[in-house]
C-alpha positions in Angstrom: 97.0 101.4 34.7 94.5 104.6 35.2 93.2 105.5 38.3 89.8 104.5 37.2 90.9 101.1 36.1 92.4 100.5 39.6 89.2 101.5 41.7 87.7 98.5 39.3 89.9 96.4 40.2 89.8 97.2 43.6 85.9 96.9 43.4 85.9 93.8 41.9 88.8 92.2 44.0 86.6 93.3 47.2 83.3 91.7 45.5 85.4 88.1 44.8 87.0 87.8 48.0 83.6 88.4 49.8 82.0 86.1 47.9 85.0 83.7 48.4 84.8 84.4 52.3 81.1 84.0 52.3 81.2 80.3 50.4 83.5 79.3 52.7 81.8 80.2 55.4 78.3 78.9 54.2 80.2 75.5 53.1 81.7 75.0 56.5 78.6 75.5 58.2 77.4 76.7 61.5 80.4 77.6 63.7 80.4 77.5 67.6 80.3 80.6 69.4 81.9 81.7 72.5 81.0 85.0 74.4 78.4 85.9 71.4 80.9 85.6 69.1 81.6 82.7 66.7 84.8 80.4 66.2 85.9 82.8 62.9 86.1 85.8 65.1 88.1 83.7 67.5 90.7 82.4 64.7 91.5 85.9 63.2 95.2 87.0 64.3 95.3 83.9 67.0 99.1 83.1 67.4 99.2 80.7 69.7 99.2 82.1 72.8 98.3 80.0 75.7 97.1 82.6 78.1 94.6 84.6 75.2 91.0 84.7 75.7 91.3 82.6 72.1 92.5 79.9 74.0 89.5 79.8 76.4 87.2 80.3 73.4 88.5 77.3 71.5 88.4 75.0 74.7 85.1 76.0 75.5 83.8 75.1 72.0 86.4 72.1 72.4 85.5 69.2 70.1 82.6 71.0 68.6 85.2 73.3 66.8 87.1 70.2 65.3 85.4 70.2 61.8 85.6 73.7 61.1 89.3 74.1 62.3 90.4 70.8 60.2 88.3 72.1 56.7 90.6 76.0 57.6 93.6 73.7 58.2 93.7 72.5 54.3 91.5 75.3 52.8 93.3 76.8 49.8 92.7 80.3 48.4 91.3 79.7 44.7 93.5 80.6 41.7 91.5 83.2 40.8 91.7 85.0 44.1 95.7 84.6 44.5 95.4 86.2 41.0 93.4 89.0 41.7 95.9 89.7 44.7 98.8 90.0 42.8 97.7 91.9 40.2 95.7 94.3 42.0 99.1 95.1 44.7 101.1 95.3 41.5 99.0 97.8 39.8 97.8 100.1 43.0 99.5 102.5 45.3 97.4 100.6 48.4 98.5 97.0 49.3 95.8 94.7 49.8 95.6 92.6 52.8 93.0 90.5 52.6 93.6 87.4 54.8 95.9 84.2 52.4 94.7 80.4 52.9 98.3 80.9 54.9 97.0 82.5 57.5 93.5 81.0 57.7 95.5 77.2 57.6 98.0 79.0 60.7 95.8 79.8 62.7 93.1 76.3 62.8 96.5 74.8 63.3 97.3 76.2 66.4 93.8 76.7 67.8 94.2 72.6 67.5 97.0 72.6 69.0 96.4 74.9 72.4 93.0 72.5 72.4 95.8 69.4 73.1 94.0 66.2 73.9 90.6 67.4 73.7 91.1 67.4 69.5 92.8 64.0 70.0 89.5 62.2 67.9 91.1 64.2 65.1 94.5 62.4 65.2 93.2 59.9 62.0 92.4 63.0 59.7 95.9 65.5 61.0 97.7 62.2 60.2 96.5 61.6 56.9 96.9 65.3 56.0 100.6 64.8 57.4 101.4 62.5 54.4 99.9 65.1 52.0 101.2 66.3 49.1 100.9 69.8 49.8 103.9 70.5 52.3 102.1 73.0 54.2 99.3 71.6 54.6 101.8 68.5 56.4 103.6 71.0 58.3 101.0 72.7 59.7 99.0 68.6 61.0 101.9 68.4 62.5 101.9 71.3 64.4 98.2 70.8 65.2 99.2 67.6 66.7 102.0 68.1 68.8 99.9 69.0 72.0 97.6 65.6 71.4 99.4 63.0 74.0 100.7 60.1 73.5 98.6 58.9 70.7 100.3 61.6 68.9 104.1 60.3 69.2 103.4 58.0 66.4 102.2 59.6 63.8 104.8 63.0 64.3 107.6 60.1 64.8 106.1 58.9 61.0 106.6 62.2 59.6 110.5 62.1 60.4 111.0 59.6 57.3 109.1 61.9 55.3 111.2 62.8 52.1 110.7 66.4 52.6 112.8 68.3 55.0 110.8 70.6 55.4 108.3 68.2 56.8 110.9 66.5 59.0 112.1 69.3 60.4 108.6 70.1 61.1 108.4 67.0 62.5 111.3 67.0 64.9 109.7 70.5 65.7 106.5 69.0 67.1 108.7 66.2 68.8 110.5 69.0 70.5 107.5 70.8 71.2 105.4 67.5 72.8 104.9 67.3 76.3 104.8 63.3 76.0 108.4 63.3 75.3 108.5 63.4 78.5 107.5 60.3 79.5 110.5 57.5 79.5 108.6 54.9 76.9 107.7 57.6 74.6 110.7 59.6 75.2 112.9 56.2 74.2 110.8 55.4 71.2 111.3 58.7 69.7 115.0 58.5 70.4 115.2 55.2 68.4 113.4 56.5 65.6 115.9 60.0 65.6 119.0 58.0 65.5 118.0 55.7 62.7 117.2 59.1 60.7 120.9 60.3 61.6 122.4 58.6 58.3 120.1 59.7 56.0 120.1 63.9 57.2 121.5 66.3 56.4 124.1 68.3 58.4 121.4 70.7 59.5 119.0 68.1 60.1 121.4 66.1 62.0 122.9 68.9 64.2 119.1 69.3 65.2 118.6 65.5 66.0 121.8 65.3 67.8 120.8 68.3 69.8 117.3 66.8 70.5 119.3 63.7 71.1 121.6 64.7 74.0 118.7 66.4 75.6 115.7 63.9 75.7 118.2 60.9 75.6 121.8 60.8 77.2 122.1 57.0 77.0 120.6 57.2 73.2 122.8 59.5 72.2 126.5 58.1 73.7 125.2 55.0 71.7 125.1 56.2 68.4 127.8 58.4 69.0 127.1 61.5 69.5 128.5 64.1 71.6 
């Protein structure tokens, strides 16, 4: 490809993923602002962190960034743009960075997460996007959920019958990750659940749940037999 062809490309790559970015954003509607600066600007690049000033953005919004963050938790890049990616990167010296429905479905997932019980009233639509289809989409409900309290130990402890590994081990990820384990009814009920899962794992899985096991659940463990 010429070097003209590619600057058309690149043109028309930028004009489709702007006007991709701006029917998002117009479909999603007004988004809550923190320090002048709206929920979008808040989600770009977030990772997680606890301590960030993304954190206190996202809890100061609390449940009035809910809808937004759950519409970027299953948003998926069109097939045209994914398109457009690829073959633009393959056919120009510049890579193109423009932001994936990865990172965009990342990042609402743990903005949901550091929020923690103050999303909880999103627990019915993260659980129904657990049993979806779409793996990552799953993966990343779970994730968004593990910080949600004790009316989150059920659903996550659904997940780990999921027939995807993936989505089990995401699963037993979130289990790990919950702060209600901590708590001796929840702590036992998630136990159960994890040994009855033992027979059906594989060894991977199982060295994980038998790790998790020992660890949450002495008693639990010596029973099935673990050690």
């Amino acid at each position: 490809m010429g070097k003209k062809q590619r600057l058309v490309l690149a043109a028309l790559l930028v004009t489709v993923v702007g006007g991709f970015a701006w029917l998002v954003s117009s479909q999603l509607g007004t988004e809550p602002v923190y320090q002048g600066k709206p929920l979008n600007f808040w989600l770009k690049g977030f990772n997680g962190d606890t301590n960030s000033v993304a954190t206190k953005a996202f809890r100061a919004m609390g449940t009035n960034a809910i809808p937004i963050l759950i519409e970027r938790l299953r948003y998926k890049d069109p097939i045209i743009k994914a398109k457009l990616l690829r073959l633009a990167n393959r056919n120009s010296f510049y890579e193109f960075s423009f932001r994936r429905d990865s990172d965009i479905n990342l990042e609402a997932a743990l903005a949901l997460r550091v929020l923690g019980e103050q999303a909880k009233t999103a627990l019915p639509q993260l659980e129904q996007l657990a049993k979806s289809k779409d793996e990552d989409t799953a993966v990343n409900s779970l994730l968004a959920m593990s910080y949600m309290g004790t009316e989150a130990i059920v659903p996550l402890t659904s997940a780990l019958t999921n027939r995807s590994f993936y989505i089990q081990y995401a699963a037993i990820g979130a289990l790990l990750d919950s702060p209600s384990v901590a708590i001796p009814e929840q702590r036992k009920a998630v136990a159960l659940s994890l040994s009855r899962l033992l027979a059906n794992s594989d060894a991977s899985t199982r060295e994980i749940i038998t790790n998790f096991l020992l660890k949450i659940d002495p008693e639990a463990a010596a029973k099935a037999g673990l050690r």
